[in-house]
Structures are given as structure tokens and as C-alpha cells.
C-alpha positions in Angstrom: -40.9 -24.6 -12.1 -39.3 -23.0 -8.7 -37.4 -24.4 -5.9 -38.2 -24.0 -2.5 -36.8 -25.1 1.3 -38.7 -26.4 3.3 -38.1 -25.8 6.7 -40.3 -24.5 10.1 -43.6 -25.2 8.3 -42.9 -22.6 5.9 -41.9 -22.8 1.9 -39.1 -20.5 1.1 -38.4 -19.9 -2.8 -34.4 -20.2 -3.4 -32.4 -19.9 -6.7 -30.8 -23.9 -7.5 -29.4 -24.1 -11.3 -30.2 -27.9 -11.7 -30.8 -29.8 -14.7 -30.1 -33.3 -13.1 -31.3 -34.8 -9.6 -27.7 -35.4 -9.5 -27.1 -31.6 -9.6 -30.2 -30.8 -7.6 -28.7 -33.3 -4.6 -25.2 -30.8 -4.8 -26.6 -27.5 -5.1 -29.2 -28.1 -2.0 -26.1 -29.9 -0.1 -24.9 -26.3 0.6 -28.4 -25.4 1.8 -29.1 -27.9 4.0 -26.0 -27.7 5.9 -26.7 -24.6 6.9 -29.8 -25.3 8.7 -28.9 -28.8 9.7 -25.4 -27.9 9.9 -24.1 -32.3 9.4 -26.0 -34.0 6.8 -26.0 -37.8 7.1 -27.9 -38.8 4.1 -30.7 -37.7 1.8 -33.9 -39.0 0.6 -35.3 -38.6 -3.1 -38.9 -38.5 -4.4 -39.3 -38.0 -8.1 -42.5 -37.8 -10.2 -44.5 -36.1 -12.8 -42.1 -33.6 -13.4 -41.9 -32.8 -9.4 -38.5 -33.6 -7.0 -38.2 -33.3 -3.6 -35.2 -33.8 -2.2 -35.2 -34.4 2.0 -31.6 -33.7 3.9 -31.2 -35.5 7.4 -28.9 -35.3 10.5 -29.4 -38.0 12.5 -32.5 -39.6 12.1 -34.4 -36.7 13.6 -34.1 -33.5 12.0 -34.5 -32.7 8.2 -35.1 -30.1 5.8 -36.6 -30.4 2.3 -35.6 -29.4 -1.7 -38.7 -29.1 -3.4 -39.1 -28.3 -7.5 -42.9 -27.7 -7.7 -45.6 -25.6 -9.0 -47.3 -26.1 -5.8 -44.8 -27.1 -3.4 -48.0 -27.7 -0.3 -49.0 -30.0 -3.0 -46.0 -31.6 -3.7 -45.2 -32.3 -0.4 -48.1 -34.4 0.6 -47.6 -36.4 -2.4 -44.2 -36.8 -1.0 -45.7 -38.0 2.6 -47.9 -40.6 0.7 -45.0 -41.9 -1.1 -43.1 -41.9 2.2 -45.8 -44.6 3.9 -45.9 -46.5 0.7 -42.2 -47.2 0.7 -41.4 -45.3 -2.7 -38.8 -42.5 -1.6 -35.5 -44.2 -2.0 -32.7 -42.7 0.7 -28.8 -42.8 0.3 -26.1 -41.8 2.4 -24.1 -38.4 1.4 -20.0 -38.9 1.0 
């Protein structure tokens, strides 16, 4: 499956060598700051096979790690977790 960031409404395709979430979490790290530039903490969504990993600065702007087939998909499985209260967050060190 491929990665993409998500970011201005669009899904771009990037190259992350991950076989943990662990190692997914570091190599978008990289990413994330340079669009958001300070990343305060990150929030993880995990299922059937799909992760999407969302970066935040502050509590208002954020950009998204997705491993997906269909990434549009993905993500509004991710927004439905979201209200449901299953997308776990932590703080980044």
C-alpha cells in the first residue's frame, strides 16, 4: 500500500520505509515539520490494515500520514473514528 500527506485538500504520494507505527510516527515526524514547522503531538488511527497518522501544532493546524489503497477512503473512516472517540493522541518528545 502507499503513503500519502495530506495537506490543502489534496493527497500527495511520498516514499516512508515503515514496518512499525512506531517507525511510521518517525519517518512522517520529518514531514510534518516541514509544513507545520512545531509539532506538539500526534494522533493515531489504525485499522484493517490502514494507518493514518495526524501531526498538530497547537490545537489548530495539522497535517495527515496516511497508508491506504484509497487514501479519500481512508480518511473518512478516520473522521468517523474521530467523533466516536477511537483515535488515541500522544504528545511528541
Amino acid at each position: 500500500m502507499p503513503w500519502f500527506v495530506y495537506k490543502d485538500d489534496l493527497f500527495i504520494p511520498v516514499d516512508i520505509k515503515a514496518l512499525t507505527i512506531n517507525e511510521a510516527v518517525s519517518a512522517g515526524l520529518p514531514i510534518a515539520r516541514e509544513v507545520l514547522g512545531v509539532v506538539d503531538r500526534y494522533c493515531l488511527y489504525e485499522v484493517g490494515g490502514e494507518v493514518i497518522i495526524e501531526y498538530w501544532r497547537d490545537k489548530e493546524l495539522s497535517v495527515k500520514l496516511i497508508y491506504a489503497n484509497d487514501p479519500a477512503r481512508a480518511l473518512m473512516r478516520f473522521y468517523d473514528a474521530e467523533r466516536s472517540g477511537l483515535v488515541r493522541c500522544s504528545s511528541v518528545s
